[in-house]
C-alpha positions in Angstrom: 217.6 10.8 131.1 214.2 11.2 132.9 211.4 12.6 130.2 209.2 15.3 132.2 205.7 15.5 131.1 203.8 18.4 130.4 201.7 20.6 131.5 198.1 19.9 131.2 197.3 23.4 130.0 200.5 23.5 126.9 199.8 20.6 125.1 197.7 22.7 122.8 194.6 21.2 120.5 193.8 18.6 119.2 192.8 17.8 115.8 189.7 16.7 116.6 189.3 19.9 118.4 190.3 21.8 115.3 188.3 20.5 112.8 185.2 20.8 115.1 186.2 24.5 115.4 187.2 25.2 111.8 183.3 23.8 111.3 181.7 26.0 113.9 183.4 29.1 111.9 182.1 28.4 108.8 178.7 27.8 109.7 178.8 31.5 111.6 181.1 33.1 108.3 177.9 30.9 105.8 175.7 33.1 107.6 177.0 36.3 108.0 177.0 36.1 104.5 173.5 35.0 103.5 172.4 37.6 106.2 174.6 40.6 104.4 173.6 39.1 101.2 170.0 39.7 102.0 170.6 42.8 103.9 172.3 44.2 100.6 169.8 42.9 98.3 167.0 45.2 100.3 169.3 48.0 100.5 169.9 47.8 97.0 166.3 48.1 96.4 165.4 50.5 98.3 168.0 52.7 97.4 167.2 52.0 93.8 163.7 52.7 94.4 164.6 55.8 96.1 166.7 57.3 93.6 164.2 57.0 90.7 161.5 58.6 92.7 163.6 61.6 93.7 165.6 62.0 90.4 162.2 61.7 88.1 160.3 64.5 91.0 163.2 66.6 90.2 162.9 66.6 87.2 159.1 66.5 86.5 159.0 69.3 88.5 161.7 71.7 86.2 159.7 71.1 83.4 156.3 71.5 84.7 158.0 75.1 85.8 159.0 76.0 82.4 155.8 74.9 80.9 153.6 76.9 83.2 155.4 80.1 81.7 155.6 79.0 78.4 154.0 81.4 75.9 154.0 84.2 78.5 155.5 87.5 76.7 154.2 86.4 72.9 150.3 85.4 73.5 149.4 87.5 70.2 148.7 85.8 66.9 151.5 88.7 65.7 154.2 86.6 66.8 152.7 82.9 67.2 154.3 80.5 64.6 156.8 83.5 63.7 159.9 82.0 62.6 162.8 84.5 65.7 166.2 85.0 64.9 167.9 85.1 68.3 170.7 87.6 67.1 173.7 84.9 68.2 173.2 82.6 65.0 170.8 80.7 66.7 167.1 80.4 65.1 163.4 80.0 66.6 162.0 77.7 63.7 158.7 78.3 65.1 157.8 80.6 68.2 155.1 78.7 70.1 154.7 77.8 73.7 156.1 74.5 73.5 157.7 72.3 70.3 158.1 68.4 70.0 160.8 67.4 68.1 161.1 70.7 65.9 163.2 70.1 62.9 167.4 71.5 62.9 167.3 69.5 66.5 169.1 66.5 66.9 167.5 63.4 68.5 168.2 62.5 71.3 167.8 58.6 72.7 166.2 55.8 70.8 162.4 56.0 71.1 162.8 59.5 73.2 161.3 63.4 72.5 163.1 66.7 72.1 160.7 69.2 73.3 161.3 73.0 73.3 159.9 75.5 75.1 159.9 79.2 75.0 158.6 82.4 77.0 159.7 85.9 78.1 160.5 87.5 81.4 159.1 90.9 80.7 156.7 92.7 82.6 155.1 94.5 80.1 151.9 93.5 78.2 151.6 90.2 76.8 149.7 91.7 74.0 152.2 94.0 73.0 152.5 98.1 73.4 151.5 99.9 70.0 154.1 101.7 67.8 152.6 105.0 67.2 155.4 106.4 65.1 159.0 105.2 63.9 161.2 108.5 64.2 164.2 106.7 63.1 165.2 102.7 61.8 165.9 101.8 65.7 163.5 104.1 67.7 160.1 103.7 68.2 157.7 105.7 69.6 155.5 104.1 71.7 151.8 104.4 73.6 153.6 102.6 77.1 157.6 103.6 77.3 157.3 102.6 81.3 156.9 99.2 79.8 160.6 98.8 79.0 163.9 99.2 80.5 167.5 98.6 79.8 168.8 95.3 78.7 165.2 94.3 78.1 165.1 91.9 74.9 162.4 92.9 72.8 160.7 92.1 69.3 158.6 94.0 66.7 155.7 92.8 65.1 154.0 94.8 61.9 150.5 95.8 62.3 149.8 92.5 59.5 151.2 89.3 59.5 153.2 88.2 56.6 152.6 85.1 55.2 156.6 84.7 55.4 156.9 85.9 59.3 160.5 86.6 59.9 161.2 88.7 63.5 164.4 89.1 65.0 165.2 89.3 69.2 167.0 92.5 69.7 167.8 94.8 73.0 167.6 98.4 74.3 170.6 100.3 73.8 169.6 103.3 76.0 166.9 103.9 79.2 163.6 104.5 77.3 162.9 108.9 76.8 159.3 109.2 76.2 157.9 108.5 73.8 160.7 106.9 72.9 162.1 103.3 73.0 165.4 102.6 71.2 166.8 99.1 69.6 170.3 97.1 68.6 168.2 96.3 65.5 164.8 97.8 63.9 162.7 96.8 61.5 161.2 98.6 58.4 157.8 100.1 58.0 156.6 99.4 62.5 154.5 102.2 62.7 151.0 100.6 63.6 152.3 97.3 64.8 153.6 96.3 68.0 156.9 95.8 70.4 157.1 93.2 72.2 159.0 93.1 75.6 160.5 89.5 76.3 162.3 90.7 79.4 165.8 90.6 80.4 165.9 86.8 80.5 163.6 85.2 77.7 163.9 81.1 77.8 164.6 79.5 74.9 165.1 76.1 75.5 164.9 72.3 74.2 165.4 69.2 76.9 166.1 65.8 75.7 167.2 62.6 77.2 171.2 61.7 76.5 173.0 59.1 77.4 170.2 57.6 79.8 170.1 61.6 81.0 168.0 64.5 80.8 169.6 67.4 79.5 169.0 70.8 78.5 170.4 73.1 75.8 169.7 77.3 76.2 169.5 78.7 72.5 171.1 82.5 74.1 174.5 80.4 75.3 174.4 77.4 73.2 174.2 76.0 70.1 171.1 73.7 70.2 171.5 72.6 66.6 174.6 70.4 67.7 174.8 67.1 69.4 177.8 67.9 71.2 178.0 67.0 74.8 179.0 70.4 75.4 175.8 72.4 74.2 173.4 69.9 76.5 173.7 70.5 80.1 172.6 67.7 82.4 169.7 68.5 84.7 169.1 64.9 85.7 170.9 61.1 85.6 168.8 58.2 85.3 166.3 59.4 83.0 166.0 57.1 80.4 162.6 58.1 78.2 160.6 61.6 78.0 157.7 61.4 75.5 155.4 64.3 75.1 152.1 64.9 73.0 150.4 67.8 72.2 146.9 68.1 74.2 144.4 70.2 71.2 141.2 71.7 71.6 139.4 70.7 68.5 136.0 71.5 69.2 133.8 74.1 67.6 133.0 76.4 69.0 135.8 75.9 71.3 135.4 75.1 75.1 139.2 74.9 76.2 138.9 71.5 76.9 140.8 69.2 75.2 139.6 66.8 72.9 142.7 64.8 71.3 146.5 64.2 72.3 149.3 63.4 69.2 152.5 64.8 68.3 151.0 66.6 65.0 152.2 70.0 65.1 150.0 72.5 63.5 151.0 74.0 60.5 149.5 77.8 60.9 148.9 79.6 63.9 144.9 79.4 64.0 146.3 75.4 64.5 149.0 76.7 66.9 146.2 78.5 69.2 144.4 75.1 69.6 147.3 73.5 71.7 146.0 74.4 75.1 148.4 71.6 77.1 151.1 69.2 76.9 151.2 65.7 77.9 154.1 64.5 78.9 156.2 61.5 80.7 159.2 60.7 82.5 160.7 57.5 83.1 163.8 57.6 86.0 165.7 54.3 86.2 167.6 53.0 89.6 171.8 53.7 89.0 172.3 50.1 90.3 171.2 46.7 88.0 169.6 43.6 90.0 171.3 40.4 89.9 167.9 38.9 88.2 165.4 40.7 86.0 162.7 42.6 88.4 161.0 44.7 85.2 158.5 41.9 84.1 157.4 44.9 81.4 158.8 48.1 80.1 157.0 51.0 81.7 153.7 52.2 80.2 151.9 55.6 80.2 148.1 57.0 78.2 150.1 58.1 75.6 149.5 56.4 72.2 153.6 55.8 71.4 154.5 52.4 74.1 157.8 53.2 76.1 161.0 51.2 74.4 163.6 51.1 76.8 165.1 47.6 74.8 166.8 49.5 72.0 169.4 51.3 74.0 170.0 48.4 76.8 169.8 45.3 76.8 169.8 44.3 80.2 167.0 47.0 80.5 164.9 44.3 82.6 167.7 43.9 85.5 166.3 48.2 87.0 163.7 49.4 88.7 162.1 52.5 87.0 159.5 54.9 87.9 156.9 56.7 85.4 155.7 60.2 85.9 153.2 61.2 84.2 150.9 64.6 83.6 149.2 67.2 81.7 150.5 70.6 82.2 147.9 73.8 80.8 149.4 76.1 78.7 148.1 79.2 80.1 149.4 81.6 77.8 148.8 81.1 74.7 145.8 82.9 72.7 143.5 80.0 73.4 143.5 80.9 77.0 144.0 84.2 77.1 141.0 85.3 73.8 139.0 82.3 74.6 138.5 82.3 70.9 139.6 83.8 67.7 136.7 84.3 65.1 139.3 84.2 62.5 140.2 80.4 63.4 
């Protein structure tokens, strides 16, 4: 039989051909790789970069809001440092503009603040309206009835302090009838002291970092004295430290400037009226870790405690953070709004 031979263009490769091609490949799939591998590696970056600057603005900027109105409704030594029972179980230890790490709060990270921070929403006086009379337990007469309205939250301060200040939050149960201003719950002997009008939606509440997160707990709806995941609403991820000091004005006679920062709360509210500001600082951490450590140090700020980010991760080197960092006035509190009390 007669063998035909084939075609030239069938007889395939051959394996010299293949191995050259099989070579050629991998060079190109070697790099593709190292190209997405450094492609990834600056995405990575950037992106983590990115996410810590606009998680830590974020947040920076909700609690610069809240501490701008801090103090606003209760700017009168009746009420500063007055322990406020909120009416739902839930207690004011101390009502001041702003509280670090106020006792019946847990903690909340390793090496992290709780700070609290409470103000009103009403639109009367800050200073209060005078109780002329006290027809019944729950009605006062007042000098300013236009100052209140229906579902405003109010509190009643006696002409003098007690050394044991105890006040309670309460709400109108009817439209105000001049003179007239009517509570849920009075207090004995108001004639001569004050009401206070905190407004239909006073803020009462204490942020702390959880779980590498910033978080927020509202005293009205919540029970702050609990660490359960439940009571602490997230306001932002990838925070990781918030450390707050008090700023004081300590000279005399004062010049609302301020003259030291620590954490020392005051103990009376002559101390109380010398807090004019709040330092404070944020540390936001990338969601994605490096492949090699890229945090030579742990982040650093002109407060006097140093940021510890190694006690709750160990691998705390291998993310990018960013530190923000500032001194928010308190604007109301009596400091401000006095310029000086004789009796302090």
């Amino acid at each position: 039989m007669r063998r035909t031979p084939l075609a030239p263009d069938s007889r395939g490769f051959s394996l010299v051909e293949l191995m050259v091609g099989i070579v050629v490949a991998m060079a190109a799939v070697i790099v593709v790789t190292q190209i997405f591998t450094v492609s990834e590696g600056q995405r990575r970056t950037t992106a983590g970069g990115d996410d810590a600057q606009t998680t830590g603005a974020i947040a920076m900027s909700l609690l610069q809001r809240d501490l701008r109105q801090a103090g606003h409704g209760f700017s009168n030594g009746q009420l500063l440092d007055c322990q406020l029972r909120l009416g739902n179980g839930q207690t004011i230890s101390e009502l001041v503009p702003a509280f670090i790490n106020p006792a019946g709060i847990p903690d909340g990270d390793d090496d992290t603040d709780v700070l609290v921070i409470s103000y009103g929403s009403g639109w009367g006086s800050p200073e209060g309206t005078l109780i002329n009379s006290q027809p019944s337990a729950a009605t006062y007469a007042v000098a300013a009835p236009q100052a209140f309205q229906l579902g405003d939250r109010v509190v009643a301060a006696p002409a003098t302090r007690a050394a044991n200040c105890n006040l309670d939050l309460t709400n109108l149960t009817a439209a105000p009838v001049a003179p007239n201003v009517n509570v849920a719950l009075g207090m004995a002997n108001a004639s001569g002291g004050s009401l206070f009008n905190l407004g239909r939606a006073p803020r009462f509440v204490a942020y702390a970092v959880r779980s590498a997160r910033l978080t927020a707990c509202d005293f009205l709806t919540q029970n702050c004295a609990s660490a359960d995941p439940a009571n602490w609403s997230e306001v932002a991820e990838g925070i990781v430290s918030l450390r707050v000091e008090y700023a004081k004005d300590t000279s005399a006679p004062r010049d609302l400037s301020v003259d030291t920062y620590d954490q020392t709360a005051p103990t009376t509210w002559c101390g109380w009226s010398r807090v004019i500001g709040v330092r404070l600082v944020l540390v936001a951490r990338s969601r994605q870790a490096e492949k090699a450590n890229v945090a030579a140090s742990a982040p650093s700020w002109a407060g006097s405690a140093p940021i510890d980010l190694s006690s709750t991760n160990a691998n705390w080197q291998l993310y990018r953070y960013k530190t923000f960092e500032t001194t928010v006035p308190l604007r109301n509190t009596p400091s401000a709004t006095e310029q000086a009390f004789t009796a302090c």
